[in-house]
DOPAMAR-750270 format. One record per residue (C-alpha): residue number from 1; residue in three letters; chain; y, z, x. Coordinates in Angstrom, 2 decimals. Each point is the difference from the previous one (the first is absolute). Last residue first. Layout:
BEGIN
   vexvex   lonu   doba     north        up      east
      NUM    ALA      A         Y         Z         X
...
END
This chain:
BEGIN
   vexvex   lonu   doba     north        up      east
      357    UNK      A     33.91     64.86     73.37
      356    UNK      A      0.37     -2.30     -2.67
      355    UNK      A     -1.80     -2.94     -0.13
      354    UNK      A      0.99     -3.28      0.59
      353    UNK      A     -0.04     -2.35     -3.70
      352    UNK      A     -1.70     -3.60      1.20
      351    UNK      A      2.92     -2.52     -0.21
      350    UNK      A      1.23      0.18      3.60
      349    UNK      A     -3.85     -0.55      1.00
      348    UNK      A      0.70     -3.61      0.38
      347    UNK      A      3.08      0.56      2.46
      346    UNK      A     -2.53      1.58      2.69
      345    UNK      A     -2.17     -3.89     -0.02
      344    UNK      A      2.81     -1.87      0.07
      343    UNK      A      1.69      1.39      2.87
      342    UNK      A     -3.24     -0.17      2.02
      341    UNK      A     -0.62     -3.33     -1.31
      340    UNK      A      3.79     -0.94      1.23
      339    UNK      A     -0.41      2.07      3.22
      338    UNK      A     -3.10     -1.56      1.10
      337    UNK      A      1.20     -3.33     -0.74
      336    UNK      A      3.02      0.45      1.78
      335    UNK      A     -1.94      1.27      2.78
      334    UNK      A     -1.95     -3.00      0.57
      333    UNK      A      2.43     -2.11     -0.25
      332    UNK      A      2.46      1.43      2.28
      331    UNK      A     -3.25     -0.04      2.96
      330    UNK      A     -0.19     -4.00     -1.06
      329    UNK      A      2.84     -1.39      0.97
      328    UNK      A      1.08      1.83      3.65
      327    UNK      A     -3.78      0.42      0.24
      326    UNK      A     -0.35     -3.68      0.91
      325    UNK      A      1.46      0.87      3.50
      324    UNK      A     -2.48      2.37      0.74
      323    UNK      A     -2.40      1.61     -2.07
      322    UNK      A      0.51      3.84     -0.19
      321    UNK      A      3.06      0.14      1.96
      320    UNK      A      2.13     -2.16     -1.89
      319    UNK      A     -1.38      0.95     -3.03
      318    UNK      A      1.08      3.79      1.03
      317    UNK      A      3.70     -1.72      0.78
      316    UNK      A      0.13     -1.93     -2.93
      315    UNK      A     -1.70      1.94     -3.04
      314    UNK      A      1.99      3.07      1.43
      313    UNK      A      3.32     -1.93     -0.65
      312    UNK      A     -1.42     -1.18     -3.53
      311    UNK      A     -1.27      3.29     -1.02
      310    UNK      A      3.82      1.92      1.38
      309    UNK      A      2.32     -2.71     -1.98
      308    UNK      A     -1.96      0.49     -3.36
      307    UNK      A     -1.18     -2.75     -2.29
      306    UNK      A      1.10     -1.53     -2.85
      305    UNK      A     -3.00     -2.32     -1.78
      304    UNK      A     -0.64     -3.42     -0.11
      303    UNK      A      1.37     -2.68     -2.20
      302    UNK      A      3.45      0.76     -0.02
      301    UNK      A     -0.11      0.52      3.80
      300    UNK      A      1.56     -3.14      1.22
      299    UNK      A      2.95      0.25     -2.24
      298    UNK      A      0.66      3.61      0.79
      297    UNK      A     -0.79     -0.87      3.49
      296    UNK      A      3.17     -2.81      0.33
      295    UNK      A      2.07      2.39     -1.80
      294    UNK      A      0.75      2.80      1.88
      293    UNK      A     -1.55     -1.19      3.26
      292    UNK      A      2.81     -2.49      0.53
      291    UNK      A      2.47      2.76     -0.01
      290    UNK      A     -0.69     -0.11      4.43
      289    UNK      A      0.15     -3.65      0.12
      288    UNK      A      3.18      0.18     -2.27
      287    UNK      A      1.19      2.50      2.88
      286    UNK      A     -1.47     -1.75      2.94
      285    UNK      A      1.71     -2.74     -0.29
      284    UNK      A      3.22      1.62     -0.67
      283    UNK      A     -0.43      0.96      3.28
      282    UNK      A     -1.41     -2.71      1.47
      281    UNK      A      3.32     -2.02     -0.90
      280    UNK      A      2.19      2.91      1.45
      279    UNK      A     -1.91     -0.21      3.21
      278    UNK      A      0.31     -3.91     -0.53
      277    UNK      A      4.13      0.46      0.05
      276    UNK      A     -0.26      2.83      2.93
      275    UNK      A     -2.02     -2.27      2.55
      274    UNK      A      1.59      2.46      2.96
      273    UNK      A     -3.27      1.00      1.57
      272    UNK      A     -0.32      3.31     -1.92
      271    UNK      A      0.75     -1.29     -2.92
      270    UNK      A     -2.94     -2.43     -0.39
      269    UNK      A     -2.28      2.86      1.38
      268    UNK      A      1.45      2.39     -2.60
      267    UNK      A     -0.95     -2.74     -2.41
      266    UNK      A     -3.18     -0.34      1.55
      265    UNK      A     -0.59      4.22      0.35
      264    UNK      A      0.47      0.01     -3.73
      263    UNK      A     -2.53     -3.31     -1.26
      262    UNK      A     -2.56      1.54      1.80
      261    UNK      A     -0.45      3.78     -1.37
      260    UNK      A      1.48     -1.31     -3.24
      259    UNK      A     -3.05     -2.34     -0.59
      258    UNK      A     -2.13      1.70     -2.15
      257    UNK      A     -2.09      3.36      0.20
      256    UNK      A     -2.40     -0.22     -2.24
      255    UNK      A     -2.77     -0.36      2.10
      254    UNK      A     -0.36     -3.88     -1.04
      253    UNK      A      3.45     -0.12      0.82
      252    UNK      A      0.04      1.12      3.52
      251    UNK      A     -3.09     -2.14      0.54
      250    UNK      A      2.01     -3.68     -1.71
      249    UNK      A      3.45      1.70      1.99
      248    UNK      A     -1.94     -0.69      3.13
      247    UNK      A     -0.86     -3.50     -0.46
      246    UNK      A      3.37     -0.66     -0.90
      245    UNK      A      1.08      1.34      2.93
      244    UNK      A     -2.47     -1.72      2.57
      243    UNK      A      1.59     -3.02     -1.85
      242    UNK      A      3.47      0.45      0.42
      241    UNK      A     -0.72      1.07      3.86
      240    UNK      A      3.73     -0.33      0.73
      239    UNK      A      2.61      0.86     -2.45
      238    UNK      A      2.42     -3.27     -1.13
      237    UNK      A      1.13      0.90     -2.85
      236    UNK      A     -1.37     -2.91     -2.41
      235    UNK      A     -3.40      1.11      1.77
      234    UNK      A     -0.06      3.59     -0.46
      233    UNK      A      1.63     -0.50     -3.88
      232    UNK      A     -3.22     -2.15     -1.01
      231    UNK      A     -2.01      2.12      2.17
      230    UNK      A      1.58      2.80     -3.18
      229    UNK      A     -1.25     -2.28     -2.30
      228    UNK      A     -3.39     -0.19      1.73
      227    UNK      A     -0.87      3.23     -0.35
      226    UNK      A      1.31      0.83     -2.79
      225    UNK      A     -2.34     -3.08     -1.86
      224    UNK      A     -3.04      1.42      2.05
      223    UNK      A      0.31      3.62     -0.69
      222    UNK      A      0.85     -0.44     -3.81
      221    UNK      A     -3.16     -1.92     -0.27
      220    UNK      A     -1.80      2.89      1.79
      219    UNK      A      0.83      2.47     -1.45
      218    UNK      A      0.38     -0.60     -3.93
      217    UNK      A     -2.14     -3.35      0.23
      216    UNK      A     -3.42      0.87      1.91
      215    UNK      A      0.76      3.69     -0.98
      214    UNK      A      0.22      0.22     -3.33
      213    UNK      A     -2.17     -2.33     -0.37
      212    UNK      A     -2.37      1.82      1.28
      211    UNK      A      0.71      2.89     -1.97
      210    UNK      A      0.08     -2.04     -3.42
      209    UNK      A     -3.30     -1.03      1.05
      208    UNK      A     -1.10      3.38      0.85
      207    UNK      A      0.84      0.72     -3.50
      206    UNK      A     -1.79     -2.25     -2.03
      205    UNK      A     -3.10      0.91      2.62
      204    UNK      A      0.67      3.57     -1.76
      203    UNK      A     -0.08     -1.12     -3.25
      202    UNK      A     -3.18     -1.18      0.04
      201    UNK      A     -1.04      3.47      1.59
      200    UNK      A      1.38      1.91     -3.24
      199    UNK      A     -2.85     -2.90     -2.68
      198    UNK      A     -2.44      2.06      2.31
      197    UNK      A     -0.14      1.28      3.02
      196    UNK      A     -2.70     -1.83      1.92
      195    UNK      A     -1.33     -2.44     -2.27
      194    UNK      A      3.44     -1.30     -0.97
      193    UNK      A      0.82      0.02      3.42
      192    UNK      A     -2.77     -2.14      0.83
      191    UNK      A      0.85     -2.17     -3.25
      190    UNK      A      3.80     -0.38      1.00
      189    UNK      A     -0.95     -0.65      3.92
      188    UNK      A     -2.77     -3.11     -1.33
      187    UNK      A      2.77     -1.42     -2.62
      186    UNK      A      2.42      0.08      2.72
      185    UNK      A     -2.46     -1.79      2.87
      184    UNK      A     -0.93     -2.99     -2.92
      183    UNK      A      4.02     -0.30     -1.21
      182    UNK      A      0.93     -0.46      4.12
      181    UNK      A     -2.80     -2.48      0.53
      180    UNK      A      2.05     -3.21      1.60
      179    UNK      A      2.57      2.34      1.10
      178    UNK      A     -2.21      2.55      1.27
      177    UNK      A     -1.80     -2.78      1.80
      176    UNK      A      3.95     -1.21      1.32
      175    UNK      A      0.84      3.44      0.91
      174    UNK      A     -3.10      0.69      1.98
      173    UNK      A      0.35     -3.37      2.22
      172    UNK      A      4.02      1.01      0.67
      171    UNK      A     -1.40      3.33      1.24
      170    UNK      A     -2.36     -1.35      2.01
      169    UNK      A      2.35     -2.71      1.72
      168    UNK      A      2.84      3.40      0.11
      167    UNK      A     -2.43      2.56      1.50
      166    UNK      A     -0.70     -3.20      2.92
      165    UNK      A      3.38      0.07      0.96
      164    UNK      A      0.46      3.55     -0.14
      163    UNK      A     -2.98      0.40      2.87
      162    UNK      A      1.47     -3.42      1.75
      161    UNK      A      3.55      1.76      0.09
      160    UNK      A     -1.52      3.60      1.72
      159    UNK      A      0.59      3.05     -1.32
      158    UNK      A      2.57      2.01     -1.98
      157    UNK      A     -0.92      3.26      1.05
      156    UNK      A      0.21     -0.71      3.73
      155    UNK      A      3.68     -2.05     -0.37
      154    UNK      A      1.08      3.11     -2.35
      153    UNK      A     -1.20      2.29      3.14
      152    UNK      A      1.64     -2.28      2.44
      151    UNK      A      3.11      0.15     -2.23
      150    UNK      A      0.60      3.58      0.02
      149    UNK      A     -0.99      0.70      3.58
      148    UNK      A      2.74     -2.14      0.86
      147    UNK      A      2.77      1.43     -1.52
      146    UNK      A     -1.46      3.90      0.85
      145    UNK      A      1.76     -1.04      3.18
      144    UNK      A      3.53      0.27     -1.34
      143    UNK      A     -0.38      3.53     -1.98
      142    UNK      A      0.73      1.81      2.92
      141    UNK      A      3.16     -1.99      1.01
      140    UNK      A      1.12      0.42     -3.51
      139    UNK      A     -0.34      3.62      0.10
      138    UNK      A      2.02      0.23      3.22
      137    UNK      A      2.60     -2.21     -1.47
      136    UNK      A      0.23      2.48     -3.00
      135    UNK      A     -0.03      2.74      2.01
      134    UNK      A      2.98     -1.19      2.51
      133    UNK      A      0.14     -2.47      2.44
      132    UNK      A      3.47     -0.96     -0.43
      131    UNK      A     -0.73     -2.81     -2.28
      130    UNK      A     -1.23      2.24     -2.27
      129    UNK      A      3.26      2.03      0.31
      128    UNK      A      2.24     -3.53     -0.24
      127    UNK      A     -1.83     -1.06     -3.18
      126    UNK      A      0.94      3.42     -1.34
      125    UNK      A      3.88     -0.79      0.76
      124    UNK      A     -0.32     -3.40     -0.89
      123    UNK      A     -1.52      0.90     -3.48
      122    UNK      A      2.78      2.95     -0.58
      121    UNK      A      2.76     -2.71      1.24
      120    UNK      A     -1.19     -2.18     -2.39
      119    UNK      A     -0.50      1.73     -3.58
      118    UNK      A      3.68      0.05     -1.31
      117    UNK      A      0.30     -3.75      0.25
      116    UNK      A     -1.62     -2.03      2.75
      115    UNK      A      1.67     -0.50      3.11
      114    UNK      A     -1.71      1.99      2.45
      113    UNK      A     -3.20     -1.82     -0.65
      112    UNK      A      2.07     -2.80      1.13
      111    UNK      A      0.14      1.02      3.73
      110    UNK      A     -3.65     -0.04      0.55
      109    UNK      A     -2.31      2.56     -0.22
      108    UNK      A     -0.93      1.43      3.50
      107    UNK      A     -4.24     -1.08      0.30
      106    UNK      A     -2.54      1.91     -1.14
      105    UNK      A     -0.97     -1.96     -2.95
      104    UNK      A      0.03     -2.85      1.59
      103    UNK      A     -2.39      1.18      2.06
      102    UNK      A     -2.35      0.78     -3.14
      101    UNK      A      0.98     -2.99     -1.70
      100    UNK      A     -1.06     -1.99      3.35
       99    UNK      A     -3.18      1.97     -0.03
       98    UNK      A     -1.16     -0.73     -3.10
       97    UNK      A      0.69     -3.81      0.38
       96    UNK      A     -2.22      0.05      3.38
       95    UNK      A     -2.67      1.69     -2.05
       94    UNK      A      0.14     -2.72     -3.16
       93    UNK      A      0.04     -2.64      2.53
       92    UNK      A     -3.21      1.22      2.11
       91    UNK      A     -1.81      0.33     -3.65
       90    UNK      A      1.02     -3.73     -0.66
       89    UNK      A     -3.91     -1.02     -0.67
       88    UNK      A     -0.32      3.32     -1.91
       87    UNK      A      2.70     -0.02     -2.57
       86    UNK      A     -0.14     -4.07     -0.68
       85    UNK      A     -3.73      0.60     -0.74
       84    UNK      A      0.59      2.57     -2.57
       83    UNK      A      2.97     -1.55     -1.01
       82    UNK      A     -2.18     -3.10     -0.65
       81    UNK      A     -3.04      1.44     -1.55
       80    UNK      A      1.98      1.78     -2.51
       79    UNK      A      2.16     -2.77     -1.03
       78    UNK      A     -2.79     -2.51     -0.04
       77    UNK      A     -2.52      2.53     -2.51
       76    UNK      A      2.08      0.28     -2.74
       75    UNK      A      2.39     -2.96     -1.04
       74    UNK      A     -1.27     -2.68      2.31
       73    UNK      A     -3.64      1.04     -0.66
       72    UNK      A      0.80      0.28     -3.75
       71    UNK      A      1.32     -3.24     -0.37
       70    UNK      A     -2.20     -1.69      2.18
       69    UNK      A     -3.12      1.15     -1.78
       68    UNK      A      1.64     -0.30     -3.30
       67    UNK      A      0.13     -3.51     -0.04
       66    UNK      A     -3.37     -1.41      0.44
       65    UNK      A     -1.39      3.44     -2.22
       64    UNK      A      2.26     -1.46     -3.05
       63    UNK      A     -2.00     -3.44      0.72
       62    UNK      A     -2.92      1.13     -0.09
       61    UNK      A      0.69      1.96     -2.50
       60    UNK      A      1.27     -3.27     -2.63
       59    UNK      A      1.73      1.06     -3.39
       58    UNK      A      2.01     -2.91      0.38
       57    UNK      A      1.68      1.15      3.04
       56    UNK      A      2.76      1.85     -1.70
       55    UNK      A     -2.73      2.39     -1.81
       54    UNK      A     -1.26      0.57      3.38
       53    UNK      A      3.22      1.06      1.65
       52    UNK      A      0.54      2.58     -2.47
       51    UNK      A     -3.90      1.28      0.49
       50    UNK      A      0.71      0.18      3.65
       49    UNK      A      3.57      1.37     -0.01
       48    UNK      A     -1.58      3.24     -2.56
       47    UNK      A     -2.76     -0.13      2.87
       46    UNK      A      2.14      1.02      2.82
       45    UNK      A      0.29      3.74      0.77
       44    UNK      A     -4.38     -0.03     -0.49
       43    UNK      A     -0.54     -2.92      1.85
       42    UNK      A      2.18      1.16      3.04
       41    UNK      A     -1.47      3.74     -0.44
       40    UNK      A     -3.49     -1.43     -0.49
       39    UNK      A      0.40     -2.24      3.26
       38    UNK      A      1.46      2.77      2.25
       37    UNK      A     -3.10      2.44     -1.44
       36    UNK      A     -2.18     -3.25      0.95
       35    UNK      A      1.61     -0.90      3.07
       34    UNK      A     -0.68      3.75      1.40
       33    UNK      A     -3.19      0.51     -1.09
       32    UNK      A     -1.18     -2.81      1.92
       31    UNK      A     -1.50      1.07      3.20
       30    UNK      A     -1.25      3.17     -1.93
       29    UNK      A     -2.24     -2.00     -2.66
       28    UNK      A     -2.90      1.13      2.40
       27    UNK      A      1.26      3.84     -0.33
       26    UNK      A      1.18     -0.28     -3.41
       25    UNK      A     -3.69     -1.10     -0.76
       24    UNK      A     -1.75      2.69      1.83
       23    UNK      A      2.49      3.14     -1.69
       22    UNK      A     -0.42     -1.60     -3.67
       21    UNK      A     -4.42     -0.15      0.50
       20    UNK      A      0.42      3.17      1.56
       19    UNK      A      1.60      1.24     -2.51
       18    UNK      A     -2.35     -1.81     -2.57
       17    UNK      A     -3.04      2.18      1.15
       16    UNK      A      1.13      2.87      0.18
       15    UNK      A      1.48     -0.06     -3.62
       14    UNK      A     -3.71     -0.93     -0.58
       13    UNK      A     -1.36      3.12      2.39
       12    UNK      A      2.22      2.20     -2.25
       11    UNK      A     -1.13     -1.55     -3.23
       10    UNK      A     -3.87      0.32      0.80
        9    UNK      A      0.66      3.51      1.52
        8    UNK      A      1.62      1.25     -3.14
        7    UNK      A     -2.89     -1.92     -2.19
        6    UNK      A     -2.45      1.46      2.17
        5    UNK      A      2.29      3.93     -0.93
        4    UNK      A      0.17     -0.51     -3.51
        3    UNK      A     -3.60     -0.31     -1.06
        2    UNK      A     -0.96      3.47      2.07
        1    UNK      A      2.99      1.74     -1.85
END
């Protein structure tokens, strides 16, 4: 018992020791923590495209790194940045077009609502009793100054343009190192798992990978090319603020919720002032937009894993909060890598017999 308890001490001043060794280097390395999670999720989604793109470049990594850094920042990290941007510099826009939908939507229908089949004189009738003043107009007149609060506090979050400007130049620096030394920082993570858990915590950084993937193409690839299908449709249709749009449906589709929220109220928008052939147009727009998602993310996601609606949502808005504009890519990340080792980790006991009560 005497022998046991210095060695006790020893190994509990040693584990000490090297957290605060961990907690004072994350704590200088802070300033760029961000860029290098961004960078190992870019590197990480991407490096089946780099070693492809080497072996057409005559086996050359320099080379393979030359074009991949474009590629990916166009692909990944442009998209992003841009609606990001786009969102907060046209912030007065974005309020001005909430209210107009708002009043609009409390103004007497007009004369061909009446006209549709079957369903228009119930519409026109309960457009008519919000127009009146009623409950509904009430509770949109409430609701109406909440408009602005909403985008000041994503404009607050997001931060300023030379802050996300200067993220992206470290970020792009980090990706092309871990490009250059990508096999060198793998073989280092496999043996430190290794060492930590075993030949079960190699597996594990397998399947982060998988999650990250996941992610990087299943969400946010699908996002992007959605996205700017459906601006595709804004612009052929005429809708004002295309691009403001766009950028919006690129967040709305990151949080899984897609494009329907803007796509609808355009068409309606179309209709409403009398441009009834590109109202149809945006409509059926917005329907193969809207099926897009069925197979555009299965294709994307082969080589990740499936994850659910509610993580990804929560992976967006907490992200969001948590670190800013940035978050909105890296808070889903993080928790689909979480849930995937967490998932991983229950399902290995499945085999182990439970015992009876």
């Amino acid at each position: 018992m005497n022998d046991s308890s210095p060695r006790q001490i020893q190994r509990a001043l040693q584990l000490l020791f090297i957290g605060l060794l961990i907690g004072g280097s994350c704590w200088i390395l802070r300033p760029f923590l961000l860029a290098l999670i961004w960078a190992t999720i870019i590197v990480v989604a991407t490096w089946p495209l780099l070693l492809r793109a080497q072996s057409r470049l005559w086996n050359r990594r320099g080379l393979a790194v030359m074009v991949m850094i474009p590629a990916s920042t166009l692909c990944l990290i442009v998209p992003l940045t841009l609606a990001i941007v786009t969102i907060v510099d046209h912030s007065a826009e974005i309020v001005e077009g909430s209210k107009s939908l708002v009043s609009m939507a409390v103004a007497p229908p007009p004369k061909w609502v009446e006209r549709i089949p079957r369903i228009g004189p119930k519409v026109s009738a309960k457009w008519a009793r919000i127009a009146s003043g009623e409950n509904e107009g009430e509770l949109a007149t409430q609701i109406l100054p909440y408009v602005d609060e909403i985008i000041a506090w994503f404009a607050g979050r997001a931060g300023g343009l030379g802050m996300m400007v200067l993220n992206l130049l470290l970020t792009l620096i980090v990706t092309a190192i871990l490009y250059m030394k990508g096999e060198t920082a793998a073989q280092g993570i496999r043996r430190f798992a290794r060492r930590l858990g075993g030949m079960g915590g190699e597996g594990t950084i397998q399947l982060a990978a998988q999650a990250i993937r996941g992610v990087a193409l299943g969400v946010i690839g699908t996002a992007v090319i959605q996205a700017v299908f459906a601006g595709i449709g804004l612009a052929i249709a005429g809708v004002p603020y295309a691009a403001i749009l766009t950028a919006l449906m690129v967040i709305l589709g990151i949080a899984q919720i897609g494009a329907l929220p803007v796509l609808g109220p355009a068409a309606i928008w179309l209709y409403w002032n009398g441009h009834t052939g590109m109202g149809t147009f945006l409509l059926v727009w917005t329907v193969v937009t809207v099926t897009m998602d069925n197979f555009v993310r299965p294709l994307l996601i082969k080589t990740g894993v499936d994850l659910p609606f509610l993580l990804i949502a929560a992976g967006v808005i907490g992200g969001l909060i948590a670190f800013g504009a940035i978050g909105l890519f890296v808070g889903p990340v993080v928790l689909a890598v979480s849930y995937t080792l967490l998932v991983a980790w229950i399902q290995s006991d499945d085999s182990e017999p439970v015992p009876g009560p």
